[in-house]
C-alpha positions as CSV (number, residue, x, y, z in Angstrom):
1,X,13.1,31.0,-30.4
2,X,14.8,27.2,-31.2
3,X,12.0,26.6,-33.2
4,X,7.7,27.8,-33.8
5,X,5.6,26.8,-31.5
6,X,3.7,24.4,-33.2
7,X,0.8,21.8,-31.7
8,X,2.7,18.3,-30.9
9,X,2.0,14.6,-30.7
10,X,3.4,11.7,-29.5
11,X,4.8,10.8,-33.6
12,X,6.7,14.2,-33.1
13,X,10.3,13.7,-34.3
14,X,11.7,14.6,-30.7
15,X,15.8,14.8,-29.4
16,X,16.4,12.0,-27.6
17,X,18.6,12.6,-24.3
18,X,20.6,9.6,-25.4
19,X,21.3,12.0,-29.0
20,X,21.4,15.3,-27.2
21,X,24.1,14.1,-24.3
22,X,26.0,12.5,-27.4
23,X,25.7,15.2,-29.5
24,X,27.0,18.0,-26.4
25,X,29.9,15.6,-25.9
26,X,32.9,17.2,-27.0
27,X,31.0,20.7,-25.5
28,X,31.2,18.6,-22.2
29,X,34.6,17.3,-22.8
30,X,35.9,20.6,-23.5
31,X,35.2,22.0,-20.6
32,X,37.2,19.7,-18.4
33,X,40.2,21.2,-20.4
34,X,39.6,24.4,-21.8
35,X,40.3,27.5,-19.7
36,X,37.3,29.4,-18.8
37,X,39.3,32.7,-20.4
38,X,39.3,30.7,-23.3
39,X,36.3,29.4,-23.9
40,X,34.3,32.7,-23.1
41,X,30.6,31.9,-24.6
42,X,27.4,34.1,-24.2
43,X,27.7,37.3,-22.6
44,X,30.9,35.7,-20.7
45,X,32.3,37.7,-17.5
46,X,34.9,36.2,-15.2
47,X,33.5,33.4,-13.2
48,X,34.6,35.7,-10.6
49,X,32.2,38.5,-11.3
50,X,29.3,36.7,-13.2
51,X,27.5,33.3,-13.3
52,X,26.2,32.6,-17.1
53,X,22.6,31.3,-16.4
54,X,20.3,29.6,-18.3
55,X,16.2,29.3,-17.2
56,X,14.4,26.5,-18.0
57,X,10.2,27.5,-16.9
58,X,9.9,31.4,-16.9
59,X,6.2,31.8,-16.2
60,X,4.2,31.9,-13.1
61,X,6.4,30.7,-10.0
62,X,9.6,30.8,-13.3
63,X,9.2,34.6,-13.7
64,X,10.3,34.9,-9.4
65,X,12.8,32.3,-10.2
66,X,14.1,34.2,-13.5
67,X,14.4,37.6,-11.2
68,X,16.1,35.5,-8.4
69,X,19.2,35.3,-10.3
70,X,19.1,38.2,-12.9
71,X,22.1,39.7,-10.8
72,X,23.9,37.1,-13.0
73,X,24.3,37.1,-16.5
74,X,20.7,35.7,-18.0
75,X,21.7,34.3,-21.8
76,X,19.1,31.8,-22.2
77,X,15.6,31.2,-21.3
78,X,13.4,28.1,-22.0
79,X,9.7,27.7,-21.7
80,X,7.4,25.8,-23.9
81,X,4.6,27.9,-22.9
82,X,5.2,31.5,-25.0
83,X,2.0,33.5,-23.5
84,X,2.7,32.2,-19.9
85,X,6.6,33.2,-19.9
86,X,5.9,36.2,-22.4
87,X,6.5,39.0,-19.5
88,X,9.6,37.2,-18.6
89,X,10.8,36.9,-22.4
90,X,10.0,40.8,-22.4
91,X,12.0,41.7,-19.4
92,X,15.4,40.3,-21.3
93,X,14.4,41.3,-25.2
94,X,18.0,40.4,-26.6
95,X,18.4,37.1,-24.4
96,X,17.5,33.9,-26.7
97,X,14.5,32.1,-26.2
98,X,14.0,28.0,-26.5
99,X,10.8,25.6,-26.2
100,X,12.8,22.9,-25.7
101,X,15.4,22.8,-22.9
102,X,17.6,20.1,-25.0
103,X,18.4,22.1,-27.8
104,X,18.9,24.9,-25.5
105,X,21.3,22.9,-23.5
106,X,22.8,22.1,-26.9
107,X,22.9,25.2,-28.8
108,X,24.1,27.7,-26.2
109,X,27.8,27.6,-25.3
110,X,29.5,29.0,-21.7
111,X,26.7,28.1,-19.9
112,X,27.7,27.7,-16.2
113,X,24.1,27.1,-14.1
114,X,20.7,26.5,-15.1
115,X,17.4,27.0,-12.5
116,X,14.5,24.5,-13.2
117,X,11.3,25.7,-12.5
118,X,8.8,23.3,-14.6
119,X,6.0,21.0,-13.4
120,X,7.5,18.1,-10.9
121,X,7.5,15.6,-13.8
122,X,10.1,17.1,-15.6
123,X,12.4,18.0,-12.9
124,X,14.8,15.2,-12.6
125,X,15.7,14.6,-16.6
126,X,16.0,18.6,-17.4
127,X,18.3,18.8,-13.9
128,X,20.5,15.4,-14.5
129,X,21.4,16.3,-17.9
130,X,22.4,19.3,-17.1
131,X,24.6,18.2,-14.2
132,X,26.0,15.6,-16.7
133,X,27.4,18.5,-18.2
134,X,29.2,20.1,-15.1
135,X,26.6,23.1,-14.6
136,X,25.2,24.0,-11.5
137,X,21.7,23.3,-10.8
138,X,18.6,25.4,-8.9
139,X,15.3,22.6,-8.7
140,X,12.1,24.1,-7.5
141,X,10.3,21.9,-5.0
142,X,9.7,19.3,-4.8
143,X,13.1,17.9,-6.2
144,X,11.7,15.6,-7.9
145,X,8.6,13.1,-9.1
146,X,9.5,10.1,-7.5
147,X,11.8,8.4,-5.2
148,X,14.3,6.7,-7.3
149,X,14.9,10.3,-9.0
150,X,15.8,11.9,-6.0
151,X,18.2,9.4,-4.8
152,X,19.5,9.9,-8.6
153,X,19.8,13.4,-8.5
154,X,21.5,13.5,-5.2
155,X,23.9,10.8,-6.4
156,X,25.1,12.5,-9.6
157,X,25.8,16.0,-7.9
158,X,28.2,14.7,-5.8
159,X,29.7,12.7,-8.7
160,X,29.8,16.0,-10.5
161,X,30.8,18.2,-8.1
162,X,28.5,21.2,-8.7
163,X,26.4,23.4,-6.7
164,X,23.0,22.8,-6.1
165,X,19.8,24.1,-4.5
166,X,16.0,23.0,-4.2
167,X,13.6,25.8,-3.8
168,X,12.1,25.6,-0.8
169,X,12.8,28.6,0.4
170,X,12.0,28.9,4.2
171,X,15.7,26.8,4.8
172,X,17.1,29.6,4.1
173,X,14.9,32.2,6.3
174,X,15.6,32.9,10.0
175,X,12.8,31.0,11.4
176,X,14.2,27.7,10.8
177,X,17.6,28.2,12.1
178,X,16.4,29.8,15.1
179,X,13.8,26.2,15.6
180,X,16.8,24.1,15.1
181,X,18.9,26.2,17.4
182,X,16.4,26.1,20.3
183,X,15.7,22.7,19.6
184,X,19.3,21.3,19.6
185,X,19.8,23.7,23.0
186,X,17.2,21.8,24.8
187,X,14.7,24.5,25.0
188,X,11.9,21.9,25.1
189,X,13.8,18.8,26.0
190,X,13.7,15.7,23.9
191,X,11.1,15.9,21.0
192,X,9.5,12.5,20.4
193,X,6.2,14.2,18.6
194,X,6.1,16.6,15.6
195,X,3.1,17.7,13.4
196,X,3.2,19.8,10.0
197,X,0.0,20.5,7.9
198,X,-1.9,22.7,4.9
199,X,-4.4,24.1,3.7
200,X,-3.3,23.0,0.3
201,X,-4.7,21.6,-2.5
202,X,-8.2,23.9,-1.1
203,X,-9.0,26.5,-3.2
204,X,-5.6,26.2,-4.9
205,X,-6.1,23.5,-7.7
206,X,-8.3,20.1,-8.1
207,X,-7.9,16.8,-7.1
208,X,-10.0,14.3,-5.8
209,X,-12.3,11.0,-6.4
210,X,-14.5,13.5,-8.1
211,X,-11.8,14.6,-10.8
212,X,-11.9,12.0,-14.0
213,X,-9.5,12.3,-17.0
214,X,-11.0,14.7,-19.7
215,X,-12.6,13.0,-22.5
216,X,-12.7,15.6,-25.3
217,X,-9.2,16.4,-27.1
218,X,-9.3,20.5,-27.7
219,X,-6.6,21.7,-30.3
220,X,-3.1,22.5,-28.7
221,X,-2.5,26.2,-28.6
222,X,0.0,27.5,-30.9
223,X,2.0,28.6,-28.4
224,X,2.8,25.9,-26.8
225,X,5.2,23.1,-27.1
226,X,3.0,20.3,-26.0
227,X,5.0,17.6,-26.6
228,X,8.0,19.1,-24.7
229,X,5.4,20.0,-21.8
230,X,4.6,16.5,-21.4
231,X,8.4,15.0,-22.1
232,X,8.8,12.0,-19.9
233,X,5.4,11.5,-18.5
234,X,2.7,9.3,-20.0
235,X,1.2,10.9,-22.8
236,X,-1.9,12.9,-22.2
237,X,-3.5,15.0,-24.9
238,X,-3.2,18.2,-24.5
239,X,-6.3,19.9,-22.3
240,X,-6.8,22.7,-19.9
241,X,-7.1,20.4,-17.2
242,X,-3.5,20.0,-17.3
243,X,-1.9,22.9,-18.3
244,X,-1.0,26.0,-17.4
245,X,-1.6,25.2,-13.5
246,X,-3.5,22.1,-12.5
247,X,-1.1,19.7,-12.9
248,X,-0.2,19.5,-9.5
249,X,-3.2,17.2,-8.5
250,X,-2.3,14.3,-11.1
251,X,-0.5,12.0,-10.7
252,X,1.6,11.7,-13.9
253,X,2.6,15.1,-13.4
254,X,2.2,16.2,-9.9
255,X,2.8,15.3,-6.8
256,X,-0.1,16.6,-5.1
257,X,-0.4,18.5,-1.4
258,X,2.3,16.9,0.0
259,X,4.8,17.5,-3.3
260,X,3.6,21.3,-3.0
261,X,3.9,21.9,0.5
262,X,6.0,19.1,2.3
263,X,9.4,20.4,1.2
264,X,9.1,23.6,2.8
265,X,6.9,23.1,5.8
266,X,8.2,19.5,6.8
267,X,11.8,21.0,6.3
268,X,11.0,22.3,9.9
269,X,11.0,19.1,12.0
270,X,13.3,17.0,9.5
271,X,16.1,19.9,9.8
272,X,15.4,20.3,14.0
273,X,15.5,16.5,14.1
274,X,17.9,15.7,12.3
275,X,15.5,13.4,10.3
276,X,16.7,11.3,7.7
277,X,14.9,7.5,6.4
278,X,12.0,6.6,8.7
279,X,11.3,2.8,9.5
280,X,7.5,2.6,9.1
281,X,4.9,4.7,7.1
282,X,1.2,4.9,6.9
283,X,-1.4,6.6,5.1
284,X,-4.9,7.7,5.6
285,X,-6.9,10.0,2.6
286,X,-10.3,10.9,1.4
287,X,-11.4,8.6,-1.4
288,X,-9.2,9.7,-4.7
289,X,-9.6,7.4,-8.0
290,X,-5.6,6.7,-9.5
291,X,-5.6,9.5,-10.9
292,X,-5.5,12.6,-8.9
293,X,-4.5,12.6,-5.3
294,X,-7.0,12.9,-2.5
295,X,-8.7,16.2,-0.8
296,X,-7.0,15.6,2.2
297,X,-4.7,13.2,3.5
298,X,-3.3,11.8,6.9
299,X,0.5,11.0,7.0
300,X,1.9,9.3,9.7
301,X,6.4,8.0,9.8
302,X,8.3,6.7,12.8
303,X,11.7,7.5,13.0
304,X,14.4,5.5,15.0
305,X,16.6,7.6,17.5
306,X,19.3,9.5,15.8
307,X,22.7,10.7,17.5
308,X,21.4,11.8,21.4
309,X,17.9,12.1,19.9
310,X,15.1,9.6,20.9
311,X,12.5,8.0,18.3
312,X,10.2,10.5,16.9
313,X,6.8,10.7,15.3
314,X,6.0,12.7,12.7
315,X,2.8,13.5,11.0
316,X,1.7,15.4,8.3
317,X,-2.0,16.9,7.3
318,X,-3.2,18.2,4.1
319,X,-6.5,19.7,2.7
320,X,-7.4,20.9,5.8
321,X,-6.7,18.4,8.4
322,X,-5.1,19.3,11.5
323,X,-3.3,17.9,14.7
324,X,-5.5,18.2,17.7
325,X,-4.9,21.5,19.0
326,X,-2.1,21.7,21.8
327,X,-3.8,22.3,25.7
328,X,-0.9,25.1,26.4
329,X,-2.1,26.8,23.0
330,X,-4.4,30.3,24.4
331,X,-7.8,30.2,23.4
332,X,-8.4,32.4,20.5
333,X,-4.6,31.8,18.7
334,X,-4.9,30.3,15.4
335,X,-2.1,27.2,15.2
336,X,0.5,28.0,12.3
337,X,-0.4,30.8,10.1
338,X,-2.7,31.1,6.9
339,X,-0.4,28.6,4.9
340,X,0.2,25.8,7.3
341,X,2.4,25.2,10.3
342,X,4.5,23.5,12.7
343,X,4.0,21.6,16.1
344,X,7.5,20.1,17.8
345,X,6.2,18.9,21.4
346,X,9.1,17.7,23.7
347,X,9.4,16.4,27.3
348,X,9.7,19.7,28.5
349,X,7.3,22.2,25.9
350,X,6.8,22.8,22.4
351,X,7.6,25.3,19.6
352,X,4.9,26.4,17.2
353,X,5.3,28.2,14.0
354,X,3.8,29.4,10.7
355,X,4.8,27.8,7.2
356,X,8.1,28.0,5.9
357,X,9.0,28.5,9.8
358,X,7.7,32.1,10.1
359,X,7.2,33.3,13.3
360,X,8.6,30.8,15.5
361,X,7.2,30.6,19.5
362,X,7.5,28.3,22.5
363,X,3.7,28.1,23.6
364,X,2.5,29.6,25.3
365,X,3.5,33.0,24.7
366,X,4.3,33.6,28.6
367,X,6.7,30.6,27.9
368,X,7.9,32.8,25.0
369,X,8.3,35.9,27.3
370,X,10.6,34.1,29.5
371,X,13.1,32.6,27.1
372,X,16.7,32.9,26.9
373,X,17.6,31.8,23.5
374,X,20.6,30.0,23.0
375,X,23.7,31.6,20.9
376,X,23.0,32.1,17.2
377,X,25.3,28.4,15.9
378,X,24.1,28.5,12.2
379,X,25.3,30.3,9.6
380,X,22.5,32.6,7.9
381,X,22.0,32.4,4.7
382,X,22.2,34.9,2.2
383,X,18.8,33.6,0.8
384,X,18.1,31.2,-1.7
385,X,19.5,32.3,-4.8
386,X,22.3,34.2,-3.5
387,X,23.4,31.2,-1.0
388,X,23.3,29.3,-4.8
389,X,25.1,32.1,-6.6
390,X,27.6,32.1,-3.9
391,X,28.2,28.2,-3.8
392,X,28.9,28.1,-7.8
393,X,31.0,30.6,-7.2
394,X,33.3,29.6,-4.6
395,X,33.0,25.6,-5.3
396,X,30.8,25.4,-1.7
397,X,27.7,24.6,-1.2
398,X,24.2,25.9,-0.9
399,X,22.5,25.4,2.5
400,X,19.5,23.0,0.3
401,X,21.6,21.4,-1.5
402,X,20.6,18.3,-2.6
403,X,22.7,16.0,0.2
404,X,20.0,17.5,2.4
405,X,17.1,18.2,-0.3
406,X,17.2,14.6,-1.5
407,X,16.5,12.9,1.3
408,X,13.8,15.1,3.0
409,X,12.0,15.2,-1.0
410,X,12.0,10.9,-0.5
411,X,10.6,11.1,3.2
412,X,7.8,13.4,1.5
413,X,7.6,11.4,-1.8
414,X,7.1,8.4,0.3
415,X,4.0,9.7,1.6
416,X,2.3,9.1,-1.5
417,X,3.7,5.6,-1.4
418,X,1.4,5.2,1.6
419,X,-1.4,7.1,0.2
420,X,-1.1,4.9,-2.7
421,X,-1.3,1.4,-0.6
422,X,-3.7,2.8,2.4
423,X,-6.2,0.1,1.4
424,X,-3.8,-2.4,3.0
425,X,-4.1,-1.8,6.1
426,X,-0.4,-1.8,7.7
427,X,2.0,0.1,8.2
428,X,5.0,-0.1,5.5
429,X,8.3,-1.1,6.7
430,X,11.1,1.1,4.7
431,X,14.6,0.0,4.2
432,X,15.9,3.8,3.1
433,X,19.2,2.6,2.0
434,X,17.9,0.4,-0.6
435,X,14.9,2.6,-1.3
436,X,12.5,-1.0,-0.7
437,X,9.9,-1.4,1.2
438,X,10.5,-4.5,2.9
439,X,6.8,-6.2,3.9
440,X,4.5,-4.8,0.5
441,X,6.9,-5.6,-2.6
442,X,4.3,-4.2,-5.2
443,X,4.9,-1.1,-3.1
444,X,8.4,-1.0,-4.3
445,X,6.5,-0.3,-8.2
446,X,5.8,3.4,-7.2
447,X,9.8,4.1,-6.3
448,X,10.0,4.9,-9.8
449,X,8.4,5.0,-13.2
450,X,10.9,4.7,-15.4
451,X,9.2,2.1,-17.2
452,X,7.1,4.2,-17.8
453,X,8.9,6.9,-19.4
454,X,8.4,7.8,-23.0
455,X,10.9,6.8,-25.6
456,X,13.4,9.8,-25.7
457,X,13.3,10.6,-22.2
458,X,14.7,8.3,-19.8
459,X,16.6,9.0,-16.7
């Protein structure tokens, strides 16, 4: 590895991103001018044949990332956990292994894309340094921690011209282009009404009023990187409570139910809607404390019309909550599927599906029986780590790129913006192009937390 795995603290003599983009400049310079032939690097094939791919997170949900792309050419892998991300390290023996993604970054030389696959805090500093140095880019949902990152991240692919993909992978399954193909035929007329829930965080991780921070301060395991796992957040001593899986339901590192879930199963209505910055937003949740997110929460946005589509309502349910079941529904049929679902209701009938878009159906199924769907309009994807393989390659684009996984990450991000500022009462009035809201100020605060950010590791 870069370095031993040693236990961490704040006083840590850490790389700066300021030294470690300085430092990579004439890397990154070169590669505007050097021919690819030339430059070769790790395990170099034609760009042609072979993307050279480095892995930041290669544990738990990093090992399916890791196996995603292994059709390319694998030459680094980074995790600051060595026991979680040992099976992945043994599955490429001779590929080199980093704790920390900077001197990674730094270190290895033709590296041409990078996957991200780390807790949502760290997703927007690992993935806009390493667009800042012309690779492509695969982020697992959601893209990012707060707002002000994903309009970042979005702004700096286009500057830099690379591919990009956020891993939510239902856009790229055959549900969800079948949805927005019935929808956009008129199947069920104009949809003003749309409804997408979870079961999540139940029985997955805790959060809740109930959840206080950890008093005692156990040793850090000499396997891990601590002060790397915690990089730009707030610092928090090291404790099981945390790490390896629980992170999701705090706030300085997770972005709850909504971060978890939203970008895949709200991809359904925003993509059939054609969705983009709602106007209002409200909030309703069990009681949480600052610092973890609720049990369950109540979302609610308004939408203006967009192209020939009216205003629409949608609203989203976590920790169990649920829309009021549909009258067409049959008695008996469970709405959605284990993981969540889907509910578009339009002048003339509604669609129904499972998370992630499985198993789309107009309700009810006699409705279903009778359908003529409309020509196939949408190109299929390939899948979500081929459709990225295939974008770097060709200089196109993959179908979640982050044009489209920007935006619908702030709609869900904004959700915990009203979560956040329930206790107000009102709705909040959202000016999307200037990422405000327009009638709470102090709301604006949670947009970002780059104040916040530890010395080393700002945006």
């Amino acid at each position: 590895m870069d370095e031993p795995v040693m236990n961490t603290s704040p006083e840590t003599e850490s790389v700066s991103r300021r030294d470690f983009l300085k430092s990579t400049g004439a890397v990154l310079a070169a590669a505007y001018v050097v021919p690819r032939h030339v430059a070769g690097g790790v395990g170099y094939q034609a760009p042609s044949d072979t993307l050279n791919i480095a892995c930041v997170g290669c544990g738990g949900k990093g090992h399916t990332d890791v196996n995603g792309v292994s059709s390319e050419n694998i030459v680094a892998l980074c995790d600051v956990d060595a026991v979680r991300a040992s099976e992945t390290f043994k599955e490429f023996p001779s590929v080199p292994k980093y704790t920390d993604w900077r001197r990674m970054l730094d270190q290895v030389q033709g590296i041409d894309a990078v996957t991200v696959t780390t807790p949502d805090h760290s997703h927007a500093i690992i993935a806009l340094s390493a667009m800042q140095l012309g690779k492509h880019v695969f982020v697992q949902k959601p893209l990012t921690h707060t707002i002000q990152e994903a309009r970042k991240l979005t702004l700096t692919a286009r500057e830099a011209g690379v591919a990009t993909q956020m891993g939510n992978q239902g856009h790229s399954w055959e549900g969800n282009r079948l949805i927005c193909e019935w929808v956009w035929g008129g199947a069920i007329g104009p949809v003003r009404e749309a409804h997408a829930w979870t079961n999540r965080p139940r029985g997955y991780w805790p959060q809740g009023a109930h959840i206080t921070r950890p008093a005692e301060i156990p040793a850090v395991p000499s396997t891990i990187n601590w002060d790397v796992w915690v990089g730009p957040a707030p610092y928090r001593p090291y404790h099981p409570a945390y790490a390896p899986h629980d992170w999701r339901g705090w706030w300085d590192f997770g972005c709850g139910a909504i971060g978890d879930m939203a970008c895949h199963i709200m991809d359904t209505p925003v993509w059939a809607l054609k969705l983009r910055n709602p106007d209002t937003v409200h909030a309703y949740s069990t009681p949480f404390n600052g610092q973890t997110y609720p049990l369950a929460s109540v979302v609610h946005y308004e939408f203006s019309a967009r192209d020939d589509m009216p205003p629409a309502k949608l609203t989203w349910y976590d920790g169990g909550m649920m829309p009021e079941r549909p009258p067409e529904l049959e008695p008996g049929r469970m709405m959605g599927d284990q993981d969540g679902g889907v509910l578009l209701v339009g002048d003339k009938g509604s669609i129904m599906c499972g998370c992630y878009g499985r198993n789309p159906r107009l309700i009810p199924e006699s409705k279903m029986q009778d359908f003529q769907p409309p020509p196939k309009t949408i190109p299929r994807s390939p899948g979500i780590y081929q459709g990225w393989i295939e974008a770097a390659k060709t200089g196109g684009q993959a179908s979640s790129n982050f044009d489209y996984a920007g935006p619908l990450t702030e709609i869900a991000l904004l959700g915990n913006v009203a979560i956040r500022f329930q206790d107000r009462n009102m709705k909040l009035k959202w000016n999307g192009e200037n990422m405000q809201v327009t009638n709470l100020p102090e709301a604006n605060e949670w947009m970002a937390r780059q104040n916040e950010y530890r010395p080393g590791w700002s945006l």
